[in-house]
C-alpha positions in Angstrom: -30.6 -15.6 22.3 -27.5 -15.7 23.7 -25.1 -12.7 24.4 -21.9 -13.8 22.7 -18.4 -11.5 23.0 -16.5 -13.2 20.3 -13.2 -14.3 21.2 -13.1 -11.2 24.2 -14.9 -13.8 26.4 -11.2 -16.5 26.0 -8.8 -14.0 26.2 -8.6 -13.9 29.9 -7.5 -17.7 29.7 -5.1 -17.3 27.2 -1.4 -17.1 27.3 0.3 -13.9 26.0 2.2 -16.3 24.0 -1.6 -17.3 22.4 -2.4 -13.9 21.7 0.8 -13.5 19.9 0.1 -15.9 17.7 -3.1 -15.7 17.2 -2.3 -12.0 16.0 0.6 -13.4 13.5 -1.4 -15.9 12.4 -4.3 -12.8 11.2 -1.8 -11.0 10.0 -0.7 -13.8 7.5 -3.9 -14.2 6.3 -4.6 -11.1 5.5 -1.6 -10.8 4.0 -1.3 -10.0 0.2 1.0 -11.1 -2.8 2.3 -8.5 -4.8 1.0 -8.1 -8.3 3.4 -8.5 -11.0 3.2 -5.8 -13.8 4.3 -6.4 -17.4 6.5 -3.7 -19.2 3.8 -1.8 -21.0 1.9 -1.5 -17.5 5.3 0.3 -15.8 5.6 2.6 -19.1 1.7 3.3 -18.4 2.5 4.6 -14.8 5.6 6.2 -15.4 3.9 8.6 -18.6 0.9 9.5 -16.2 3.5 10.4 -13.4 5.5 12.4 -15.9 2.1 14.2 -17.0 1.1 14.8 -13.9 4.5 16.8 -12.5 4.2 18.5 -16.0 0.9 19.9 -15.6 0.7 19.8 -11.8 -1.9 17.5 -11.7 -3.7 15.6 -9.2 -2.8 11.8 -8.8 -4.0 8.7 -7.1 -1.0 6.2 -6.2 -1.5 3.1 -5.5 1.6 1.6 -3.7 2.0 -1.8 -2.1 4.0 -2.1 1.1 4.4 -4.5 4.0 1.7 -7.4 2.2 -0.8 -4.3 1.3 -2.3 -2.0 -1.1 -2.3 1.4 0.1 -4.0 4.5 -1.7 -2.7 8.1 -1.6 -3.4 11.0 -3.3 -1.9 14.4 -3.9 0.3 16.3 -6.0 3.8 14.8 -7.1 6.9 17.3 -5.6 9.4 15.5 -7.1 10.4 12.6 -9.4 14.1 10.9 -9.1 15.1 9.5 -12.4 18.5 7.9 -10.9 17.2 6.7 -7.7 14.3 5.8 -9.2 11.8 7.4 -6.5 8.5 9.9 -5.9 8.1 12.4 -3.9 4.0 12.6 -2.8 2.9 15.0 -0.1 6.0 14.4 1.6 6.1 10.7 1.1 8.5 8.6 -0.5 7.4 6.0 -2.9 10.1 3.8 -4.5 9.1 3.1 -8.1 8.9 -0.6 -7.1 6.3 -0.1 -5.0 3.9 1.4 -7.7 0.9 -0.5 -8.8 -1.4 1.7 -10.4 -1.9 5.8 -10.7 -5.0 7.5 -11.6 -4.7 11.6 -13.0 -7.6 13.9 -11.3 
């Protein structure tokens, strides 16, 4: 049996122009599309939201940004109605950028 690095063993003849690529090219293909929610889906998230500032409730946001799903949880500090924004342990989540919240 052989002792095999991977792709460690090439890297020392690669160009830095290679490894560039190499790491756009992973990036791409890990990249996600953004799910598309329907109307009663968005009224969904924004009544748990509303619940959950109400009652000071735990939530689970899940947010997609730069070609990713990304989980946080924590209480909601503030909700902007005009700017149309959240306010989660000190992060800012634009209502666009909402998939899916889970209460608890």
């Amino acid at each position: 049996m052989t002792n095999d690095r991977g792709s460690k063993k090439w890297t020392a003849m690669m160009l830095p122009e290679h490894v560039a690529l190499l790491k756009e090219v992973k990036k791409e293909y890990y990249h996600e599309a953004k799910p598309i929610l329907d109307e009663q889906q968005l009224e969904e998230i924004h009544l748990k939201l509303m619940l959950a500032q109400k009652d000071s409730l735990p939530v689970q946001v899940k947010y997609f940004t730069d070609g990713k799903s990304v989980h946080i949880k924590g209480y909601i500090h503030a909700i902007n109605y005009i700017s149309k924004y959240i306010i989660i342990n000190e992060v800012r989540l634009e209502s666009s950028e909402i998939i899916d919240v889970e209460i608890g």
